[in-house]
C-alpha positions as a Markdown table, in Angstrom:
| # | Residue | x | y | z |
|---|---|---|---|---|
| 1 | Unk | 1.3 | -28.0 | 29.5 |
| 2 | Unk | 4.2 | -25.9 | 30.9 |
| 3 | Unk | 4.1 | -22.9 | 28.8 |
| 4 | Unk | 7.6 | -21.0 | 29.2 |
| 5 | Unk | 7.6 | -17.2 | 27.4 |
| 6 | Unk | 10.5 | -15.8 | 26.4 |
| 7 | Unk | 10.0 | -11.8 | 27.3 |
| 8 | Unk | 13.8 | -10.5 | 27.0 |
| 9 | Unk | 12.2 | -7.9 | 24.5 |
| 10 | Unk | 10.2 | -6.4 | 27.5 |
| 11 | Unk | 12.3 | -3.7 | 28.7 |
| 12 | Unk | 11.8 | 0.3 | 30.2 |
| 13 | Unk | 11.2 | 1.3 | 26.0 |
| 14 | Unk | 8.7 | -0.6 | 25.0 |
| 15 | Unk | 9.1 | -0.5 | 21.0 |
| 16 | Unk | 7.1 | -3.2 | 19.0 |
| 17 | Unk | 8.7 | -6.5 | 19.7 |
| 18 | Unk | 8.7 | -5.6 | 23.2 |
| 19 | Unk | 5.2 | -3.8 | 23.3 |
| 20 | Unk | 3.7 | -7.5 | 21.4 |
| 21 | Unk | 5.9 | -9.8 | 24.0 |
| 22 | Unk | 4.1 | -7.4 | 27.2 |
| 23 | Unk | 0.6 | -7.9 | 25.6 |
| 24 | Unk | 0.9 | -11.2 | 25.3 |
| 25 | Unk | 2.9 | -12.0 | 28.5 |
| 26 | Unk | 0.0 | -9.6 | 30.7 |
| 27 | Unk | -3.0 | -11.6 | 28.7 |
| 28 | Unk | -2.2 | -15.5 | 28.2 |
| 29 | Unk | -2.4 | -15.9 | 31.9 |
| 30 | Unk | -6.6 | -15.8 | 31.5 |
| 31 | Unk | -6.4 | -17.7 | 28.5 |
| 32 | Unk | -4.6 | -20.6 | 29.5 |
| 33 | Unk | -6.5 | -23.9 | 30.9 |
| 34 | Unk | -6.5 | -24.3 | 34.8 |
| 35 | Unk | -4.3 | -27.6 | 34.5 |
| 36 | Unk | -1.3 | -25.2 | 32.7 |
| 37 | Unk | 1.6 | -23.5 | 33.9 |
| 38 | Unk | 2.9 | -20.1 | 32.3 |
| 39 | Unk | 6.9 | -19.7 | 33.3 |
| 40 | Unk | 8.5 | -16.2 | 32.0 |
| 41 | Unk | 12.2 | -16.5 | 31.3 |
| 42 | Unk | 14.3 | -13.0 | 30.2 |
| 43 | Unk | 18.0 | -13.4 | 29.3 |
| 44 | Unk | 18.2 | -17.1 | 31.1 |
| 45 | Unk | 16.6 | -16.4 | 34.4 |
| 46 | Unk | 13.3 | -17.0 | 35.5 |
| 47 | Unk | 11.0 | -14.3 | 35.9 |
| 48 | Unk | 8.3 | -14.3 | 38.6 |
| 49 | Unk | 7.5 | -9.9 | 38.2 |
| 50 | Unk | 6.8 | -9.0 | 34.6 |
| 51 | Unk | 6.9 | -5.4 | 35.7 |
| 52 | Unk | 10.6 | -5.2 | 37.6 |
| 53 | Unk | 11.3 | -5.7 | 33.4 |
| 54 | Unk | 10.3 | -2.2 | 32.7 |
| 55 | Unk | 12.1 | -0.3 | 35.7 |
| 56 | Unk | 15.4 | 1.3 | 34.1 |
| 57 | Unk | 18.5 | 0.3 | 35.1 |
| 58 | Unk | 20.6 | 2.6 | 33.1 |
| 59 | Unk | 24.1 | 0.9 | 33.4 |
| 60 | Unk | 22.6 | -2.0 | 32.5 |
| 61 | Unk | 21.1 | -0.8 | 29.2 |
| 62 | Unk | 24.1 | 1.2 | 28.2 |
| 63 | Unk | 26.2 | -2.4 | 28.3 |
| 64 | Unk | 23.8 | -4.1 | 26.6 |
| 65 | Unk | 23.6 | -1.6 | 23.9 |
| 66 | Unk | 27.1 | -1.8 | 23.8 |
| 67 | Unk | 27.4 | -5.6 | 23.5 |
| 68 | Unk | 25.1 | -5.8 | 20.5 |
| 69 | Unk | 27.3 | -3.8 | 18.4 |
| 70 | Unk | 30.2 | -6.4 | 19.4 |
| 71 | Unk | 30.6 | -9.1 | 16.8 |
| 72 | Unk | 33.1 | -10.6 | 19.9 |
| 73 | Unk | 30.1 | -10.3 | 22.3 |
| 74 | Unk | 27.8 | -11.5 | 20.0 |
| 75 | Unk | 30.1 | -14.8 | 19.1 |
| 76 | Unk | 30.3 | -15.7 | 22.4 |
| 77 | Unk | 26.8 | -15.1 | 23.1 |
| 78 | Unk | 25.7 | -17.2 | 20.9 |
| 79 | Unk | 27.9 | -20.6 | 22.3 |
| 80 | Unk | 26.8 | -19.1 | 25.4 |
| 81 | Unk | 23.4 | -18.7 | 25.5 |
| 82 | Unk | 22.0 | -22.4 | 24.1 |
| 83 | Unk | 24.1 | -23.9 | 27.2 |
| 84 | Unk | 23.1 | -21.7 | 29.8 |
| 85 | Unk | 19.0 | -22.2 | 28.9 |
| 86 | Unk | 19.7 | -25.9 | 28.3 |
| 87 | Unk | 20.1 | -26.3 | 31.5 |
| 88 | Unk | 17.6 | -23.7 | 32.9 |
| 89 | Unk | 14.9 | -25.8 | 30.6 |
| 90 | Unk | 16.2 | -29.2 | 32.0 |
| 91 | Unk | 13.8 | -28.8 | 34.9 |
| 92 | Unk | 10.7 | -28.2 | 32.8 |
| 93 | Unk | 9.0 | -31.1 | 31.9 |
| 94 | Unk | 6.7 | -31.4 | 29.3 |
| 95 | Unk | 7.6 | -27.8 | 28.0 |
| 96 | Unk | 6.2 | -25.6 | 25.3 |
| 97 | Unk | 8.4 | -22.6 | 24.6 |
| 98 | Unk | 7.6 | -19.3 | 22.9 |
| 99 | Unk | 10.3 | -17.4 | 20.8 |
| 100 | Unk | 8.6 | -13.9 | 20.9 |
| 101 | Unk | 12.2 | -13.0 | 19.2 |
| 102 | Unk | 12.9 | -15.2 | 16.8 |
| 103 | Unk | 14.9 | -17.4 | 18.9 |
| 104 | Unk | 14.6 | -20.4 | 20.4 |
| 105 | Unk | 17.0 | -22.6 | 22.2 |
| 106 | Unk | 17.5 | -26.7 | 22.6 |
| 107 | Unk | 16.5 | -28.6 | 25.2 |
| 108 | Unk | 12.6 | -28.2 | 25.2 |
| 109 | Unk | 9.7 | -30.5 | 24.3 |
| 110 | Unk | 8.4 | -28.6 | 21.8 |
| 111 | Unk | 9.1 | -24.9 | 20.4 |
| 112 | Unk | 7.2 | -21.7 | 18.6 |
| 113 | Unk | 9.0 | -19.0 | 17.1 |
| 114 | Unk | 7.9 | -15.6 | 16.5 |
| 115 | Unk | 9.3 | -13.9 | 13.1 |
| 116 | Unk | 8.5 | -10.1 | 12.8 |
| 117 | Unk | 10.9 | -9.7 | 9.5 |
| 118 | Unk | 13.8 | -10.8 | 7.5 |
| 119 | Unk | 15.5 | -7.3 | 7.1 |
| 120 | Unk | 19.1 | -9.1 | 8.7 |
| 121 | Unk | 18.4 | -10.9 | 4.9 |
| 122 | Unk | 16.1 | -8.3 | 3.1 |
| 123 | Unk | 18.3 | -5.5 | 4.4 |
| 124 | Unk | 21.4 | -6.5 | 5.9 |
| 125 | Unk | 22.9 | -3.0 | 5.5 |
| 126 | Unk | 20.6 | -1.7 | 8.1 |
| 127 | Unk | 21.4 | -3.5 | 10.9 |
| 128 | Unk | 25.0 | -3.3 | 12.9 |
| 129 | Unk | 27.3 | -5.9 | 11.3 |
| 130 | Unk | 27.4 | -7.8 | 15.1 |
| 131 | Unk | 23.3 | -8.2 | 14.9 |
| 132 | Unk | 23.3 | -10.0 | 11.0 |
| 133 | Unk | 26.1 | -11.9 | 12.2 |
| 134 | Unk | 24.5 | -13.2 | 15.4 |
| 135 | Unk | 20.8 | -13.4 | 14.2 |
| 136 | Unk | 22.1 | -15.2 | 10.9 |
| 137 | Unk | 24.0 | -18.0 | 13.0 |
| 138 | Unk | 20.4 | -18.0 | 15.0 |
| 139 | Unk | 17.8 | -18.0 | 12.8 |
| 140 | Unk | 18.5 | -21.8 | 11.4 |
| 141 | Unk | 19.5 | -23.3 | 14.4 |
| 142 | Unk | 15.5 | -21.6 | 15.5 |
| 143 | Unk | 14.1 | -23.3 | 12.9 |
| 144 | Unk | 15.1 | -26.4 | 13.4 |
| 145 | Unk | 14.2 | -26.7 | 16.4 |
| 146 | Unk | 10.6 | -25.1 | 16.1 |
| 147 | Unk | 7.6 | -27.3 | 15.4 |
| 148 | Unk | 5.6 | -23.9 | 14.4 |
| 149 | Unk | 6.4 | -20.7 | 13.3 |
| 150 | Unk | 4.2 | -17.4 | 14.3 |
| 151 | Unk | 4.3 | -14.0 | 12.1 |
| 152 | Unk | 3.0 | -10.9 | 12.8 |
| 153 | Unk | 1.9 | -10.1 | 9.3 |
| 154 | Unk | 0.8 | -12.2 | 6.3 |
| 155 | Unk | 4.1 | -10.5 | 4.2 |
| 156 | Unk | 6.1 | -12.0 | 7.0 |
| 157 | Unk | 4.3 | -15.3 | 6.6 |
| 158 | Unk | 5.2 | -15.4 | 2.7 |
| 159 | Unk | 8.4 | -14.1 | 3.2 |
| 160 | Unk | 9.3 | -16.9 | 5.9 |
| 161 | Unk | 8.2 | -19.8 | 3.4 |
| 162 | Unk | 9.2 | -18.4 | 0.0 |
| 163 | Unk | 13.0 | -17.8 | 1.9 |
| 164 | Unk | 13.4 | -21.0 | 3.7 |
| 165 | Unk | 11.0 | -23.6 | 2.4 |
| 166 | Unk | 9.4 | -23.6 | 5.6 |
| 167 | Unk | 6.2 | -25.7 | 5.1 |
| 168 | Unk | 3.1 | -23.3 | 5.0 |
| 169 | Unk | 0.6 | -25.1 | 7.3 |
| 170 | Unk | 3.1 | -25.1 | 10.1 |
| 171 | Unk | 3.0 | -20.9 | 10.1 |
| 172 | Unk | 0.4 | -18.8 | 10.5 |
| 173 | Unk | 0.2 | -14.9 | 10.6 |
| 174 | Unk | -1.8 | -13.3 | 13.6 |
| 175 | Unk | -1.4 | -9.4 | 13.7 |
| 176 | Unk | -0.7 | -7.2 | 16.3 |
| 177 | Unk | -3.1 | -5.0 | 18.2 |
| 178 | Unk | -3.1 | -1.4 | 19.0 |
| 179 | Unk | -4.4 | 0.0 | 22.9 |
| 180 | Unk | -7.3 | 1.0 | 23.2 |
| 181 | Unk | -5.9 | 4.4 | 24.5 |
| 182 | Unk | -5.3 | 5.5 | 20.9 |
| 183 | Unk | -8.2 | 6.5 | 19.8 |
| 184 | Unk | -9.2 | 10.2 | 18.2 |
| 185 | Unk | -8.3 | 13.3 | 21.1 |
| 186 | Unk | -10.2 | 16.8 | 21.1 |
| 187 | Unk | -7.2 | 19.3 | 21.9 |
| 188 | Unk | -8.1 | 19.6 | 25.2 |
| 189 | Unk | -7.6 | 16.3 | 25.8 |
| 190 | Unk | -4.4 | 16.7 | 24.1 |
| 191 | Unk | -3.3 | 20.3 | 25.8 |
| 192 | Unk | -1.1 | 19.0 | 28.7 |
| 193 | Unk | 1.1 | 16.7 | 27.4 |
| 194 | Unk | 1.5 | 19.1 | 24.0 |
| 195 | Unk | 1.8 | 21.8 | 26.3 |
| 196 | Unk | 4.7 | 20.0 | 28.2 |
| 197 | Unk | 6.6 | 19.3 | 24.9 |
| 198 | Unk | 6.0 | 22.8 | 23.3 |
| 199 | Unk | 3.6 | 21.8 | 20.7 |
| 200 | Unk | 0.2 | 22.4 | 19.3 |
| 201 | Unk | -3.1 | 20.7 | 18.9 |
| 202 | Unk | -2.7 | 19.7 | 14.9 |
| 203 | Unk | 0.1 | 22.1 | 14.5 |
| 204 | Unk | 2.6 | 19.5 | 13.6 |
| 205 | Unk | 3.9 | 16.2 | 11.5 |
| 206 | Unk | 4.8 | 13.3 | 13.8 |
| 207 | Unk | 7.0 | 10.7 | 13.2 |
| 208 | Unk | 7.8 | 7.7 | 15.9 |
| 209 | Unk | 10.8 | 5.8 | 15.3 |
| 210 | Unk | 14.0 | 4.7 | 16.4 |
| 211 | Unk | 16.7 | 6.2 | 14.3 |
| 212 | Unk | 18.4 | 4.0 | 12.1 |
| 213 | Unk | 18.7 | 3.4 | 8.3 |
| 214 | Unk | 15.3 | 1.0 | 8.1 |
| 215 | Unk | 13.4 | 4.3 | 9.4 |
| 216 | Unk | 14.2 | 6.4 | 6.2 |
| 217 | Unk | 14.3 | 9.7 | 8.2 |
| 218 | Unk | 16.6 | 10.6 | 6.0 |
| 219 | Unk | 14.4 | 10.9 | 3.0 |
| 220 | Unk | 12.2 | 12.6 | 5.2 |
| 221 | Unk | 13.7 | 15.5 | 6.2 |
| 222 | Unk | 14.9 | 15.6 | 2.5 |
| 223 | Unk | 11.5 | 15.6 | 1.0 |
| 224 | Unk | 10.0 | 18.1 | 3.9 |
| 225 | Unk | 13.0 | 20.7 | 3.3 |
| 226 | Unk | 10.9 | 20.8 | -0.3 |
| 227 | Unk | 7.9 | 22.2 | 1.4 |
| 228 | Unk | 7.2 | 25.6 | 1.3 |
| 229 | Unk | 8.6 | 27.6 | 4.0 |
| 230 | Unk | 5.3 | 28.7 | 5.1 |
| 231 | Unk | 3.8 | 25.4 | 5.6 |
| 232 | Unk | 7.3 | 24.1 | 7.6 |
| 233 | Unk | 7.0 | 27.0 | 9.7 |
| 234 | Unk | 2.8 | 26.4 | 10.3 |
| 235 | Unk | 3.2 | 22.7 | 10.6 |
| 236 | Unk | 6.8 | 21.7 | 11.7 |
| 237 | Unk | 7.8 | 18.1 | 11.6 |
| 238 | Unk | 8.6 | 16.4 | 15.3 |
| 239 | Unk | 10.8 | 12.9 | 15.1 |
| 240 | Unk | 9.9 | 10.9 | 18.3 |
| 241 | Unk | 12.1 | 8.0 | 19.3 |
| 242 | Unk | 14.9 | 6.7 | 21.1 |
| 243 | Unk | 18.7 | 6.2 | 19.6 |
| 244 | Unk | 19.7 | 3.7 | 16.8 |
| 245 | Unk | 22.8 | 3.3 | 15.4 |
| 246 | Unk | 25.2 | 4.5 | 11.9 |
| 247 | Unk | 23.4 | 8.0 | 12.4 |
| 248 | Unk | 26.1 | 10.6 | 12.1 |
| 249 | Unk | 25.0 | 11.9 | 9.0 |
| 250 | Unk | 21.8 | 11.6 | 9.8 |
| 251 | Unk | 22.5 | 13.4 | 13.3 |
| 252 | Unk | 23.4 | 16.4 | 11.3 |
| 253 | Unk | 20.5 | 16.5 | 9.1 |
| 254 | Unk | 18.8 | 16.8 | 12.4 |
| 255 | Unk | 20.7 | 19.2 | 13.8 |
| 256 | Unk | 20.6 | 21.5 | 10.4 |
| 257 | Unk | 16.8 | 21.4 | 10.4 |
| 258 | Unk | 16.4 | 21.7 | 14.3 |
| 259 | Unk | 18.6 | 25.0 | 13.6 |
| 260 | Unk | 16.3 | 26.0 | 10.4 |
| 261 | Unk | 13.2 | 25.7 | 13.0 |
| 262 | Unk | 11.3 | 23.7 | 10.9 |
| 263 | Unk | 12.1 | 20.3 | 13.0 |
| 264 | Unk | 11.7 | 19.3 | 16.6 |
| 265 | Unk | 13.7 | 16.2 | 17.9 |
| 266 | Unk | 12.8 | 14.6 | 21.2 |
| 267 | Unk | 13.6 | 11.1 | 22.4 |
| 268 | Unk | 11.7 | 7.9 | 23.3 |
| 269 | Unk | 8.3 | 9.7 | 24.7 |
| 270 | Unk | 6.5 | 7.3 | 27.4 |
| 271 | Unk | 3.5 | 5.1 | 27.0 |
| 272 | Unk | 1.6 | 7.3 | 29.3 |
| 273 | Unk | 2.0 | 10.8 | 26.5 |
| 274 | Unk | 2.0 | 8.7 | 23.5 |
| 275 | Unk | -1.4 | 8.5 | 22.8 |
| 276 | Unk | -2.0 | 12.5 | 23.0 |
| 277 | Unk | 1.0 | 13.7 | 20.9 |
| 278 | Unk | -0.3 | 10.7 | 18.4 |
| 279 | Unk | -3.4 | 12.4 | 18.1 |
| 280 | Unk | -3.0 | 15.7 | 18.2 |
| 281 | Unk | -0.6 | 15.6 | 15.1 |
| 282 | Unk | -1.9 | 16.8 | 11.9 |
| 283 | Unk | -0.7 | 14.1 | 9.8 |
| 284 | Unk | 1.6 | 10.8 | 10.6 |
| 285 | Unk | 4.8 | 10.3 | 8.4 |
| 286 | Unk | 6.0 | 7.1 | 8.1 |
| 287 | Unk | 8.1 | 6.5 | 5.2 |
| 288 | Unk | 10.1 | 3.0 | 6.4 |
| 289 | Unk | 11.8 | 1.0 | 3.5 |
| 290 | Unk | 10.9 | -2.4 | 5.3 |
| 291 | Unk | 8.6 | -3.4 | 8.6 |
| 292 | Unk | 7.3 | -7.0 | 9.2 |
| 293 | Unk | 4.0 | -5.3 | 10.8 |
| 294 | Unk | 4.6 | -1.4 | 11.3 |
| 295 | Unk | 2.4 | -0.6 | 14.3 |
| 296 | Unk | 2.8 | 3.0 | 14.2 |
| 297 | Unk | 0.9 | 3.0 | 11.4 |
| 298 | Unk | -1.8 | 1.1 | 13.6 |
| 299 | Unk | -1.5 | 3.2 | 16.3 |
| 300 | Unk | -2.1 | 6.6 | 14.0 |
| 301 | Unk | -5.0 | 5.6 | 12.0 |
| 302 | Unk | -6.7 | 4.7 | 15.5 |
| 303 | Unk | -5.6 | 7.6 | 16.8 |
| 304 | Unk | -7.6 | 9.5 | 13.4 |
| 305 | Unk | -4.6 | 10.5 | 12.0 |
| 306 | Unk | -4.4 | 11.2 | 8.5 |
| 307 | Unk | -1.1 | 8.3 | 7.4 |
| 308 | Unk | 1.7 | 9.1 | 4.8 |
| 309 | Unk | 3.7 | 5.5 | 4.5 |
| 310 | Unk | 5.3 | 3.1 | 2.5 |
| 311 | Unk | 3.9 | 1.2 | -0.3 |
| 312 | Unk | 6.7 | -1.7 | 0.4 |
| 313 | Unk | 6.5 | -4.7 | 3.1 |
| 314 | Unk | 3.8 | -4.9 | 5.2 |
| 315 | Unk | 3.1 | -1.8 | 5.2 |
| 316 | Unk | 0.2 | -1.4 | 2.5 |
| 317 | Unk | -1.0 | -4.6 | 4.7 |
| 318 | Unk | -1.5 | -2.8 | 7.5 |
| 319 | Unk | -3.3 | 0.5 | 6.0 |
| 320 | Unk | -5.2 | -0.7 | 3.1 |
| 321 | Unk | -6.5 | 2.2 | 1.7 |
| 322 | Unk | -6.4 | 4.2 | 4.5 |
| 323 | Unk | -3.3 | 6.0 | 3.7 |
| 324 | Unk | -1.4 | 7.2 | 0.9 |
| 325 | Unk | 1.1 | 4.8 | 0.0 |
| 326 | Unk | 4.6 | 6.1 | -1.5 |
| 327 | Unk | 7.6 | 4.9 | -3.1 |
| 328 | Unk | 10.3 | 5.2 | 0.0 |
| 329 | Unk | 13.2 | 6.1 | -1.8 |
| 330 | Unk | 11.3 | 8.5 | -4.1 |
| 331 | Unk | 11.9 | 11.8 | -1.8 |
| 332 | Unk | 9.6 | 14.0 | -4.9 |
| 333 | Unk | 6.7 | 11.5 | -3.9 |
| 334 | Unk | 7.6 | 12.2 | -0.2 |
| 335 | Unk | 6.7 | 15.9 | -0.8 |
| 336 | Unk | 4.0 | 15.5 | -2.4 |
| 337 | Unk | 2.3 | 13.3 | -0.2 |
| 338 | Unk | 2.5 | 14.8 | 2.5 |
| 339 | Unk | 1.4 | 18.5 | 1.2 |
| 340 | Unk | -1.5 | 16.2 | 0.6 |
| 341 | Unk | -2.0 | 15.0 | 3.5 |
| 342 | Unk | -1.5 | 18.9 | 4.7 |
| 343 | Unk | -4.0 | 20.7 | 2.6 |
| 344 | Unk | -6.5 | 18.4 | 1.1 |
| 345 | Unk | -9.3 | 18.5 | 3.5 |
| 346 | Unk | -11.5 | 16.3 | 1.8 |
| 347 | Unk | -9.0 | 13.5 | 1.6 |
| 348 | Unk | -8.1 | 14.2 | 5.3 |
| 349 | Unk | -11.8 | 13.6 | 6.3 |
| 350 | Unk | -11.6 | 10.3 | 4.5 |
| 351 | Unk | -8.3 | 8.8 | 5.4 |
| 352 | Unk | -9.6 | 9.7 | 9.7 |
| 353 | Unk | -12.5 | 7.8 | 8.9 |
| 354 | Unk | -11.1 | 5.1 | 7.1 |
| 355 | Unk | -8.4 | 4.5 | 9.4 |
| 356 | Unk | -10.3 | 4.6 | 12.4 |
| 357 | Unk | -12.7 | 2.0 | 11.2 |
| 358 | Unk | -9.7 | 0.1 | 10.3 |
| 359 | Unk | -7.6 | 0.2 | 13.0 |
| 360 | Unk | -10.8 | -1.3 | 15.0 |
| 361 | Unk | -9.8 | -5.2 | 13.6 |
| 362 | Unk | -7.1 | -5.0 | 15.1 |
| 363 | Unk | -6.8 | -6.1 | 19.0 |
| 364 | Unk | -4.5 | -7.0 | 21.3 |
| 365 | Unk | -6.7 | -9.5 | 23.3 |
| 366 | Unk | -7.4 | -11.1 | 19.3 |
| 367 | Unk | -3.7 | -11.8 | 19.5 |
| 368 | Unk | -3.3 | -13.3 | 22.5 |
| 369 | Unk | -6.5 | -15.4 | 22.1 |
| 370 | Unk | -5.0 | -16.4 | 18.2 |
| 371 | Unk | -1.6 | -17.3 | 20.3 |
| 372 | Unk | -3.2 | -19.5 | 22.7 |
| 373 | Unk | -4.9 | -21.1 | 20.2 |
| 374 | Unk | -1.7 | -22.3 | 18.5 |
| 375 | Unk | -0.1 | -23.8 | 21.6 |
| 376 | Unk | -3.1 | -26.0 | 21.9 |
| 377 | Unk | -2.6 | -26.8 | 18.4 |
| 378 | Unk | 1.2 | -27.7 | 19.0 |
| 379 | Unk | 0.5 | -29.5 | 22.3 |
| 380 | Unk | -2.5 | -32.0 | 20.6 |
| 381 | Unk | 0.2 | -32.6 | 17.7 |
């Protein structure tokens, strides 16, 4: 077998379609048989040094970012791109491509797609207009060519079948994992990198996410504004992430609450300080309308984080009863939740606990091994 990975999500930001295309990319290679081949190919070239994926190139980011709001860019990309990996494919014989993205091109022997979510159908509106445009043209031409279809959650899986008819024993879900370096901090464990960023051991609310509509920020810093001052000022909320898109309004919701001194705002925060300011946050707010997995959610429970989410998606999937679940557009609910989260000790206890015990199902060598498994599956078929 000549296993060809697509890893174009792996880039210098590693968010969760790029974090699940490294984890697989850095593990299949011990978990493939002797007589197999594993070829990496990122935006039609062939890769041979996984890692020269995460060095910025910042000129090169900016265009790309640029080119996926283009519905011209994305047009052309898309008569483009089959052509160009048609021919790098040609030389592979006896292939088996993996999709990490949802997309697969023609020319190979056989093909496996990873879905993480419909929102470009669920929720069109929160996506730039070039992206629904683009992944909408994609997305059929992908399944038709796939033999198999991978999700990352079990709501994905029903999602994928109920919306396309796609037969249900040619899909399976096989969660995501979370690193082993999440895991419950004391706060000197935590003191430099909180130190660095001006924070305290469980003196704050985290939120990790790129801004954009799916996030729900919004609603967010509506429903914390409704918190007493004195609990704003004792346990301020910090948004973590790196730039989305449609956020002007937004922007100056920030900008109000940064000035109020009840919100701090910093960008995408690397792999290596994740873990600690994860940890050392008194409770985890993550109120997103729609996730196909939601591994911040993951990540915090393993981290014995008390978890305020959704109770839409996957969501509830992923935290069981760890967490209390809320209505994402019901900013009242917001509030309460996470005063909840703030004050009741008891329930605090619990939900570390809980989550911790949880989050320790879930593991990244598990995918990869669940992965492999499949292409053997495809390749005796």
């Amino acid at each position: 077998m000549n296993l060809v990975l697509a890893v174009d999500a792996i880039n210098p930001s590693l968010t969760g379609i790029g974090r699940y295309t490294w984890e697989l990319a850095t593990r299949l290679p011990a978990l493939l048989a002797p007589e197999d081949h594993l070829h990496y190919i990122a935006r039609h070239r062939w890769v041979n040094d996984l890692s020269a994926l995460r060095v910025a190139a910042p000129v090169r980011q900016a265009v790309r970012r640029s080119l996926v709001r283009s519905q011209l860019a994305a047009a052309a990309y898309a008569v483009l791109w089959p052509i160009v990996m048609r021919y790098r494919l040609s030389g592979v014989t006896n292939a088996l491509y993996h999709g990490t993205n949802f997309y697969v091109p023609p020319g190979t022997d056989r093909s496996i797609a990873t879905f993480h979510d419909l929102s470009i159908y669920r929720h069109p509106e929160c996506h730039p207009a070039a992206r629904v445009a683009f992944m909408r043209r994609a997305i059929p031409q992908t399944l038709r060519r796939s033999d198999f279809i991978i999700t990352v959650s079990e709501f994905t899986r029903r999602e994928v079948i109920e919306f396309f008819g796609w037969p249900a024993d040619k899909i399976k879900a096989i969660p995501l994992g979370v690193d082993a370096t999440f895991q419950p901090h004391s706060a000197s464990q935590t003191h430099t990198v909180l130190q660095r960023l001006g924070l305290q051991h469980d003196g704050y609310v985290l939120c990790t996410a790129t801004i954009e509509p799916r996030k729900n920020i919004s609603r967010l810093l509506e429903a914390y504004a409704l918190l007493p001052a004195a609990t704003r000022t004792r346990w301020p909320l910090v948004l973590a992430g790196g730039e989305g898109w449609n956020d002007e309004a937004l922007q100056t919701q920030i900008r109000q609450a940064e000035r109020a001194g009840w919100l701090r705002r910093f960008g995408y925060i690397d792999e290596a300080a994740l873990p600690a300011l994860m940890a050392g946050a008194r409770c985890f707010a993550f109120p997103s309308i729609y996730e196909g997995f939601g591994l911040p959610v993951l990540e915090a429970m393993a981290s014995g984080v008390p978890v305020v989410t959704a109770n839409v998606a996957s969501l509830p999937e992923v935290a069981g009863d760890c967490a209390l679940l809320i209505d994402p557009y019901d900013v009242d609910a917001i509030q309460a939740s996470l005063d909840r989260a703030l004050h009741d000790e008891a329930w605090r206890a619990q939900a570390a606990a809980r989550g911790t015990q949880r989050a320790a199902g879930f593991s990244w060598d598990r995918t990869a091994a669940d992965t492999a498994a499949i292409y053997q599956q495809v390749s005796a078929s």
